[in-house]
C-alpha positions as CSV (number, residue, x, y, z in Angstrom):
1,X,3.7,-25.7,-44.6
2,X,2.8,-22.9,-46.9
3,X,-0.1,-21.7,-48.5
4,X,-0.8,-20.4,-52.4
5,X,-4.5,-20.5,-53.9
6,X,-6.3,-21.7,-50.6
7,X,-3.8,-25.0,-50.5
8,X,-1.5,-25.7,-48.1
9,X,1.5,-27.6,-49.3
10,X,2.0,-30.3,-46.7
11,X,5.9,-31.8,-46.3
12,X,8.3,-33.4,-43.1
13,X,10.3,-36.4,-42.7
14,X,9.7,-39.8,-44.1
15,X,10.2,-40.8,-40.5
16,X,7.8,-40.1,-37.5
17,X,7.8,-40.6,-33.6
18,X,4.6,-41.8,-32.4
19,X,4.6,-37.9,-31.4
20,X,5.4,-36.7,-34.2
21,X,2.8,-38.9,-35.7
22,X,0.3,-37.5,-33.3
23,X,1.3,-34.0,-34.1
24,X,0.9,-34.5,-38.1
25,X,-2.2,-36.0,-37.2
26,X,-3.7,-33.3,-35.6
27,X,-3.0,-30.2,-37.7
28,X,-4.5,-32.3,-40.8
29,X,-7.8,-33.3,-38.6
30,X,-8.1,-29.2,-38.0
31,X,-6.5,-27.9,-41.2
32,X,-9.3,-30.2,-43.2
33,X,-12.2,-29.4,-40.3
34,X,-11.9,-25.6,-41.0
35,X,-12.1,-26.0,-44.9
36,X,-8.6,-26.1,-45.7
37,X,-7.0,-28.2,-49.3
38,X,-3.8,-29.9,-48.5
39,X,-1.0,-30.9,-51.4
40,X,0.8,-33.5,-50.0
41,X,3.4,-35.9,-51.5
42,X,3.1,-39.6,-51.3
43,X,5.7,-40.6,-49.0
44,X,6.1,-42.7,-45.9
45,X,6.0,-40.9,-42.4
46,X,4.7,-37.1,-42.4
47,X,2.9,-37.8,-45.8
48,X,1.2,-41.0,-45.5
49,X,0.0,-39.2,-41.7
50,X,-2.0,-36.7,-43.5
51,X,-3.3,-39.2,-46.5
52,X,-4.5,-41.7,-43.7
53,X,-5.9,-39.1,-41.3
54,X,-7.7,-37.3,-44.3
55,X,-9.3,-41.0,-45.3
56,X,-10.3,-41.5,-41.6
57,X,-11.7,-38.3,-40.9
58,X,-13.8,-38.2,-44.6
59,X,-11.9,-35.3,-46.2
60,X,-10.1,-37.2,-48.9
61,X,-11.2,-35.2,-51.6
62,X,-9.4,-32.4,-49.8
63,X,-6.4,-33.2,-50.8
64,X,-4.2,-33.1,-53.9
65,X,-1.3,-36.2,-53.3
66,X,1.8,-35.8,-55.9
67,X,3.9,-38.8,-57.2
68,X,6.8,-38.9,-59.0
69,X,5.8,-41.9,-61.2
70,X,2.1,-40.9,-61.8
């Protein structure tokens, strides 16, 4: 992850353990808790973690979600 303007860019694999889902899970839940924007692609695995943890936990409009094909 990094960080410019108060957004945190958001990337990992397209493929997740049930840890690693965990994991991805978690940071997002905080990260978005404490006030933090998230840019985040929209992928399978790491990226569709952070899109469905941000829609479950009500901080949707926190983040910015990038595609390719608009």
């Amino acid at each position: 992850m990094t960080s410019s303007s108060g957004v945190w860019a958001v990337g990992g694999s397209r493929s997740l353990s049930r840890a690693g889902q965990a994991v991805a899970q978690y940071v997002t839940s905080e990260m978005l808790a404490s006030g933090s924007r998230l840019a985040v692609g929209c992928c399978t695995g790491a990226d569709a973690a952070v899109i469905r943890t941000a829609i479950q936990d009500c901080h949707a409009r926190r983040l910015q979600i990038f595609s390719v094909f608009g």
